[in-house]
PDB file with one MODEL, atoms N, CA, C and O in Angstrom:
MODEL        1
ATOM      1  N   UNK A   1     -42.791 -45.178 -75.285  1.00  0.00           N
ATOM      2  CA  UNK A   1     -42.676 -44.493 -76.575  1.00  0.00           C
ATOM      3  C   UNK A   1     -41.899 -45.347 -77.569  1.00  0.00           C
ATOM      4  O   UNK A   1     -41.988 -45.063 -78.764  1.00  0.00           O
ATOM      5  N   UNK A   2     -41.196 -46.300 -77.199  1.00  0.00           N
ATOM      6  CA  UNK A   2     -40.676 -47.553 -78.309  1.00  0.00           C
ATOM      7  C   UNK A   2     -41.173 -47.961 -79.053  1.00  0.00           C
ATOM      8  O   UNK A   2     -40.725 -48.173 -80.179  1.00  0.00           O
ATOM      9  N   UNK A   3     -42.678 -48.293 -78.505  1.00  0.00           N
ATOM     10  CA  UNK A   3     -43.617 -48.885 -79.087  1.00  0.00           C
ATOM     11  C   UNK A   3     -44.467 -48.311 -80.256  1.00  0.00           C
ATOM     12  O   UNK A   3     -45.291 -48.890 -80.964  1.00  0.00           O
ATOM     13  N   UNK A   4     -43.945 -46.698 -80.272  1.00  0.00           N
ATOM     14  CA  UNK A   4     -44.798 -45.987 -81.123  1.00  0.00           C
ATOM     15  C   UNK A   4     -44.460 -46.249 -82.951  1.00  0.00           C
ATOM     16  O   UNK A   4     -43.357 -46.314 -83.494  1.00  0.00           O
ATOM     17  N   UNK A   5     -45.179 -46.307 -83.282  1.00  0.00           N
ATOM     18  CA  UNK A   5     -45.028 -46.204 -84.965  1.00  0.00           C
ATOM     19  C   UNK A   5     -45.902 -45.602 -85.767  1.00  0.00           C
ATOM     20  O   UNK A   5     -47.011 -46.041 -86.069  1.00  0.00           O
ATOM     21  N   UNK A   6     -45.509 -44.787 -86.051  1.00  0.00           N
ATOM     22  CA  UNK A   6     -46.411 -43.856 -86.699  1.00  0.00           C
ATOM     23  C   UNK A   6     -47.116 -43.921 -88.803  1.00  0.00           C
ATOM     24  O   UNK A   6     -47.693 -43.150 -89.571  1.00  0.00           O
ATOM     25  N   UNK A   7     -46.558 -45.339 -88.841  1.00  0.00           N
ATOM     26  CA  UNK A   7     -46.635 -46.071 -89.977  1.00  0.00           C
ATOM     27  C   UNK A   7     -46.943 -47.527 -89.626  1.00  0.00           C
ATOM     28  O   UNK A   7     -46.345 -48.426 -90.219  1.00  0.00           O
ATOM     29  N   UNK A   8     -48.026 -47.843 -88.506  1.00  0.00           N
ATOM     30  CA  UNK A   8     -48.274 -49.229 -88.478  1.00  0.00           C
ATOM     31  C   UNK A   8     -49.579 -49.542 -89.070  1.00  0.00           C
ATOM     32  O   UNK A   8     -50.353 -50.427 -88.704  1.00  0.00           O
ATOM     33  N   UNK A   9     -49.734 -48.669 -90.072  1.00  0.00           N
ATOM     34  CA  UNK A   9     -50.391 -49.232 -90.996  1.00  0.00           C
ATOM     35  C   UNK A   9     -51.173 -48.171 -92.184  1.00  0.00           C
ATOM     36  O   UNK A   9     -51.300 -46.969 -91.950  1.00  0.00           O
ATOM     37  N   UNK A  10     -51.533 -48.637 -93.126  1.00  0.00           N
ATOM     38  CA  UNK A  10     -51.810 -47.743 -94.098  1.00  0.00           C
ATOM     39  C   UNK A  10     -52.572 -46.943 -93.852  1.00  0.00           C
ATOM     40  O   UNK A  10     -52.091 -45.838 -94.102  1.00  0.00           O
ATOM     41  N   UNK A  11     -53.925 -46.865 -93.335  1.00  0.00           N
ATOM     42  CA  UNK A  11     -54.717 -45.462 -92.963  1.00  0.00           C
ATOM     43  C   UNK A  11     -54.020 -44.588 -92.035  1.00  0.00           C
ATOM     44  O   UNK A  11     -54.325 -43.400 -91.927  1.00  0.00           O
ATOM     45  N   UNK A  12     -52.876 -45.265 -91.203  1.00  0.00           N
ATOM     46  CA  UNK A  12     -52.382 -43.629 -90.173  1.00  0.00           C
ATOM     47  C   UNK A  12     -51.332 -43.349 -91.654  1.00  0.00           C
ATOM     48  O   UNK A  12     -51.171 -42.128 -91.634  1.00  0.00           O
ATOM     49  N   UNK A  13     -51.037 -43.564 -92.131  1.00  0.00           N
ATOM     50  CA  UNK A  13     -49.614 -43.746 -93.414  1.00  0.00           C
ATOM     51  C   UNK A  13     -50.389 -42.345 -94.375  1.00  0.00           C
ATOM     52  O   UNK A  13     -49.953 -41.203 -94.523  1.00  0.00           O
ATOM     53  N   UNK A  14     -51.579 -42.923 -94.876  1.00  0.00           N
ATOM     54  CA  UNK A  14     -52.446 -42.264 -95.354  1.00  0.00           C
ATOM     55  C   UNK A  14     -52.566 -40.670 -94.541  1.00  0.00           C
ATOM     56  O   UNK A  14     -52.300 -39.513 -94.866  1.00  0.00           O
ATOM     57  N   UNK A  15     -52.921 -41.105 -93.757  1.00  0.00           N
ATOM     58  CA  UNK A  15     -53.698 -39.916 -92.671  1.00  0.00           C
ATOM     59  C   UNK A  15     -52.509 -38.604 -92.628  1.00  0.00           C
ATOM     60  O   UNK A  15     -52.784 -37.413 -92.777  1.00  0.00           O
ATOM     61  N   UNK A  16     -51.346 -39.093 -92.422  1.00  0.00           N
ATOM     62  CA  UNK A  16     -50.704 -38.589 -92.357  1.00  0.00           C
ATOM     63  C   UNK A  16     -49.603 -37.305 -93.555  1.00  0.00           C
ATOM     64  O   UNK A  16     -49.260 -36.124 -93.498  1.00  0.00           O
ATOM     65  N   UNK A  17     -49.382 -38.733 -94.727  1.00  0.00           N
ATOM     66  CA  UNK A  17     -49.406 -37.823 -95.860  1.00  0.00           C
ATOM     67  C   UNK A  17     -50.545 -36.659 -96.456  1.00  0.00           C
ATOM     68  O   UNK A  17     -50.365 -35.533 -96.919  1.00  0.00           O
ATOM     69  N   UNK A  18     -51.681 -37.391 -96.245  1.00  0.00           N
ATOM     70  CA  UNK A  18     -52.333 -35.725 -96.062  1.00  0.00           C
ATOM     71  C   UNK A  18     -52.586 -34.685 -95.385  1.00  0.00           C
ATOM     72  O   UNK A  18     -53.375 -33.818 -95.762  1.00  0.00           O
ATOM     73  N   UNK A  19     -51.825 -34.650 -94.108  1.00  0.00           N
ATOM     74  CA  UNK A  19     -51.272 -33.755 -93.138  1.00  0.00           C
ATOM     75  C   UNK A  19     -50.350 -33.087 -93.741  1.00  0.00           C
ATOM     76  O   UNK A  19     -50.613 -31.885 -93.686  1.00  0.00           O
ATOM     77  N   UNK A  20     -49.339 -33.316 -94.320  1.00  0.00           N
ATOM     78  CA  UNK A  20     -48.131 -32.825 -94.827  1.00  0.00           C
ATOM     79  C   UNK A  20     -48.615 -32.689 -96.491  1.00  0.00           C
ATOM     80  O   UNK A  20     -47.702 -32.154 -97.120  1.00  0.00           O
ATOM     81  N   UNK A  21     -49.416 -32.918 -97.086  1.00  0.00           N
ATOM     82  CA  UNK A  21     -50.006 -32.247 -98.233  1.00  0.00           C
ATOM     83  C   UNK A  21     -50.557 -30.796 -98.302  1.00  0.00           C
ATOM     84  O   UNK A  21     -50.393 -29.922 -99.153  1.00  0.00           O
ATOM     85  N   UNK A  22     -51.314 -30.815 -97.052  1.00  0.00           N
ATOM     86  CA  UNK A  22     -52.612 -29.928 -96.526  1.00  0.00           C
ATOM     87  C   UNK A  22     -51.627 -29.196 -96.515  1.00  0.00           C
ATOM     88  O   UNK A  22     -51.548 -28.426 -97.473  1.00  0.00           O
ATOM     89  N   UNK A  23     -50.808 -29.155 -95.741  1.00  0.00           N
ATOM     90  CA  UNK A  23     -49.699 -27.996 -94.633  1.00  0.00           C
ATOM     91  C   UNK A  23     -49.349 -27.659 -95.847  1.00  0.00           C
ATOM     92  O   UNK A  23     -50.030 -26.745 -96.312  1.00  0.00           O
ATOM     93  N   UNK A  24     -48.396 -28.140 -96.631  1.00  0.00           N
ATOM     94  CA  UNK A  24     -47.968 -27.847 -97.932  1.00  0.00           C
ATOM     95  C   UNK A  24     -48.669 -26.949 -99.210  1.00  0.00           C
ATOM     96  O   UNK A  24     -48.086 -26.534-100.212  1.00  0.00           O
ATOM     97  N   UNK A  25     -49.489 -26.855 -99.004  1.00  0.00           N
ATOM     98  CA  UNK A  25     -50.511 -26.386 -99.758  1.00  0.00           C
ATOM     99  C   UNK A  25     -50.588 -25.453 -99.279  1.00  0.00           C
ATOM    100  O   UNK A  25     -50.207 -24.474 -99.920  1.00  0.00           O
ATOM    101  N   UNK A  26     -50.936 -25.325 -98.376  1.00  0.00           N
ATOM    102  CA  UNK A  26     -51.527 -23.656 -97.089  1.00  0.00           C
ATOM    103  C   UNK A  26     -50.061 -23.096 -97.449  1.00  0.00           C
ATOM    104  O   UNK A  26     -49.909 -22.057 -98.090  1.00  0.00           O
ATOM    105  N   UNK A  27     -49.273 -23.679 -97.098  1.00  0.00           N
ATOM    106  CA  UNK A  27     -48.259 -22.706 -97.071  1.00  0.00           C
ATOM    107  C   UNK A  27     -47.574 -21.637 -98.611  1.00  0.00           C
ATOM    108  O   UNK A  27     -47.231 -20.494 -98.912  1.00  0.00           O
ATOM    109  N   UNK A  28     -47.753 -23.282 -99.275  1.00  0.00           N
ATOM    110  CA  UNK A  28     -47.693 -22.545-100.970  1.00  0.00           C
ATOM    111  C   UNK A  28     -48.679 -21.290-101.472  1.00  0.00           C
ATOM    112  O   UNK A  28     -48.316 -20.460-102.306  1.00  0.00           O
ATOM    113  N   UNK A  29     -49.688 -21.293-100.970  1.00  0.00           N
ATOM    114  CA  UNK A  29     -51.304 -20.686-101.363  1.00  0.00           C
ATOM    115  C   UNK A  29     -50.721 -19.499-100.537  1.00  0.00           C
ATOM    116  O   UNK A  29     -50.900 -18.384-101.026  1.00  0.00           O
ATOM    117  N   UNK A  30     -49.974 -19.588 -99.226  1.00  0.00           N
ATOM    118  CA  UNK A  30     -49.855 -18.296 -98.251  1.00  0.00           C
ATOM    119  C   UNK A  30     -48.781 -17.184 -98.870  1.00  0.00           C
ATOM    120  O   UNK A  30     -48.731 -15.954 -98.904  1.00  0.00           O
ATOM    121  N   UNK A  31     -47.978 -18.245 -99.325  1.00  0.00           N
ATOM    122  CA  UNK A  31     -46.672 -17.182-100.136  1.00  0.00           C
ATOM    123  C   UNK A  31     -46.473 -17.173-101.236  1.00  0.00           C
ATOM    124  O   UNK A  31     -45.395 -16.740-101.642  1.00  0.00           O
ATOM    125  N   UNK A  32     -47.510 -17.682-102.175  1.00  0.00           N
ATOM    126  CA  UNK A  32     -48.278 -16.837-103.468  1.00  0.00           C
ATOM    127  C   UNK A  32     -48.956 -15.389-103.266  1.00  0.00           C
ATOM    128  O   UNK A  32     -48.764 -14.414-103.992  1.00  0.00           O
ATOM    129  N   UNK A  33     -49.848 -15.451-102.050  1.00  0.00           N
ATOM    130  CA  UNK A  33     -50.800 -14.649-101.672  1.00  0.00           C
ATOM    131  C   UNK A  33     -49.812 -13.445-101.486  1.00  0.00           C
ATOM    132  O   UNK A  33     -49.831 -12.537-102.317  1.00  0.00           O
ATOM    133  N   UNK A  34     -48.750 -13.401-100.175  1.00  0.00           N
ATOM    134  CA  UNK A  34     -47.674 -12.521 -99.887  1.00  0.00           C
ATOM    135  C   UNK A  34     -47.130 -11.400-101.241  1.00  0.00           C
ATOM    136  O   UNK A  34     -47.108 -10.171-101.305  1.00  0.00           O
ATOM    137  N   UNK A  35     -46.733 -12.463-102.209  1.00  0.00           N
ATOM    138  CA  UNK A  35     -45.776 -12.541-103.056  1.00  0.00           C
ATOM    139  C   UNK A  35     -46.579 -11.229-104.147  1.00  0.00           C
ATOM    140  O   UNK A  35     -46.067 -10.409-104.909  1.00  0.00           O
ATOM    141  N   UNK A  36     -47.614 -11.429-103.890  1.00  0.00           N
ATOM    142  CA  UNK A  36     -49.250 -11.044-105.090  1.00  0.00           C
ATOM    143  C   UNK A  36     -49.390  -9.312-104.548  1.00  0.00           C
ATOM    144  O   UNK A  36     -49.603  -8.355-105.293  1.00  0.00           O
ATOM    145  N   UNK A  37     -49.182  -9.265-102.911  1.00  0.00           N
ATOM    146  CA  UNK A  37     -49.519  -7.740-102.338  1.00  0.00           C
ATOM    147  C   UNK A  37     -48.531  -6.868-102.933  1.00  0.00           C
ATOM    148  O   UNK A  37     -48.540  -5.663-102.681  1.00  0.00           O
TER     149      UNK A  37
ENDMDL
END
């Protein structure tokens, strides 16, 4: 697991910030939605 880097290079770099966009989003969109009932 030393070996791991989860930034060894721009498409996982990439890949990843839109993991944490996506999530970000869902979650904003979820507790608008809440907020709305």
């Amino acid at each position: 697991m030393s070996q791991f880097n989860p930034l060894r290079n721009e498409r996982d770099a990439f890949r990843v910030l839109l993991y944490v966009l996506a999530v970000a989003a869902v979650v904003l969109v979820a507790t608008l939605v809440i907020q709305a009932l």
